[in-house]
C-alpha positions in Angstrom: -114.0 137.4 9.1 -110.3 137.4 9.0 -107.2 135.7 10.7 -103.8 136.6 11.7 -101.9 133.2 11.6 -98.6 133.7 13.9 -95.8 130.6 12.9 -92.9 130.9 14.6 -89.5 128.8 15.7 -89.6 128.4 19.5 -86.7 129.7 21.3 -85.5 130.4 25.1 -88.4 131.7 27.3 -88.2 133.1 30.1 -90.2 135.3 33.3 -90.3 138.0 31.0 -91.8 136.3 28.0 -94.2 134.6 30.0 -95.6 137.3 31.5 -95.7 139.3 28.4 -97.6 136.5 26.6 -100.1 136.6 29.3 -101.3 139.9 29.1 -100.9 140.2 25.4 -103.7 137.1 25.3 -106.2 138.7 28.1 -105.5 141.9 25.9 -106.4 140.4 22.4 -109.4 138.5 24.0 -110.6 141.5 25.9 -111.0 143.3 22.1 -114.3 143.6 20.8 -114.3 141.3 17.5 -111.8 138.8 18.4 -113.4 135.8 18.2 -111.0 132.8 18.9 -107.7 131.1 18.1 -106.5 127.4 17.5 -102.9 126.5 17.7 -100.8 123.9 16.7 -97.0 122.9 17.2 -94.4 120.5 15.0 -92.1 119.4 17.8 -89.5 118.0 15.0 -89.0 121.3 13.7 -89.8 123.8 16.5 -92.3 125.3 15.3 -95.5 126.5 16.5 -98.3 127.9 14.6 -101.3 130.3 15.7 -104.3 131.3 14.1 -106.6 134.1 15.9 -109.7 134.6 14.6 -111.0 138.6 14.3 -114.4 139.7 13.0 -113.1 142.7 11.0 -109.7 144.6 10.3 -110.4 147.2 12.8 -110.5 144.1 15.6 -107.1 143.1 14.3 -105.8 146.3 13.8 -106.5 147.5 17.7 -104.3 144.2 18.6 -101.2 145.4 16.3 -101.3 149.0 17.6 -101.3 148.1 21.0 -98.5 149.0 23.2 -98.0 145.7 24.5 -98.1 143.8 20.8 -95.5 146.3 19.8 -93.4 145.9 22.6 -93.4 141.8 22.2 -92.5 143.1 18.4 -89.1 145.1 19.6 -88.7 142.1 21.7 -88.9 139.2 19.7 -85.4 137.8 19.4 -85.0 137.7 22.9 -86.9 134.2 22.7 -88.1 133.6 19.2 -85.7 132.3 17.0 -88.2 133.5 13.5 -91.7 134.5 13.0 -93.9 135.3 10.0 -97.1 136.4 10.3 -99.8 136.1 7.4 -102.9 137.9 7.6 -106.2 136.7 6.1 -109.7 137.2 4.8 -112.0 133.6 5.6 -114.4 133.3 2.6 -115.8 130.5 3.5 -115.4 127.8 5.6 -117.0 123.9 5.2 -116.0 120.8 6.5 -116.9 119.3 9.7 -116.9 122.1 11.0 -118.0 121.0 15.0 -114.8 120.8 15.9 -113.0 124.2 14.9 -113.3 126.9 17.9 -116.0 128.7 15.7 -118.7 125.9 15.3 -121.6 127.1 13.9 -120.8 130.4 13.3 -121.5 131.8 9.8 -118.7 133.2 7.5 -120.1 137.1 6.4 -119.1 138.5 3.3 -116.7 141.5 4.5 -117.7 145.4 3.8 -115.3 146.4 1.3 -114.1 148.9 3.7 -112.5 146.0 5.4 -110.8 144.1 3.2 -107.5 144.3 3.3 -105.5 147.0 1.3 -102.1 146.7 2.1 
């Protein structure tokens, strides 16, 4: 399994951004492998912080290639005011572990053909 954690400083939004975020969610969720998200925000600083969940790299990788997620991309400083974006491998995951969006759901070593060689 593997994340794509999105933290970012919340800026102006707008129609536009709205309506961009929209699809870009039904988009991501309609991808086979995409598997959740959980988000969180810090008020006092701004920031927000999401973490979608993907069943492999190819899942992931469909989400950054699509027109839509690129075109957000171009867009960003039009109502973010910074992003970074860290992309993970989950190797295991213990806890208690009812309350996270995957409950239940067992963490797979990857095939080395999706680990992540960047």
């Amino acid at each position: 399994m593997f994340t794509s954690t999105f933290t970012f400083y919340k800026g102006e939004y707008d129609a536009d951004f709205h309506a961009l975020d929209n699809a870009i969610a039904e988009m991501a969720k309609a991808i086979p492998g995409y598997l959740g998200e959980e988000s969180w925000e810090n008020a006092a600083l701004g920031l927000i912080t999401n973490v979608y969940y993907w069943e492999s790299m190819a899942a992931l990788r469909q989400l950054m290639a699509h027109p839509l997620h690129l075109e957000a991309k171009q867009q960003h400083t039009r109502w973010l005011k910074g992003y970074q974006v860290v992309v993970g491998e989950v190797v295991s995951m213990y806890g208690s572990l009812d309350i996270h969006p995957l409950a239940g759901r067992r963490v797979a070593e990857p095939r080395a053909d999706e680990r992540l060689n960047e």
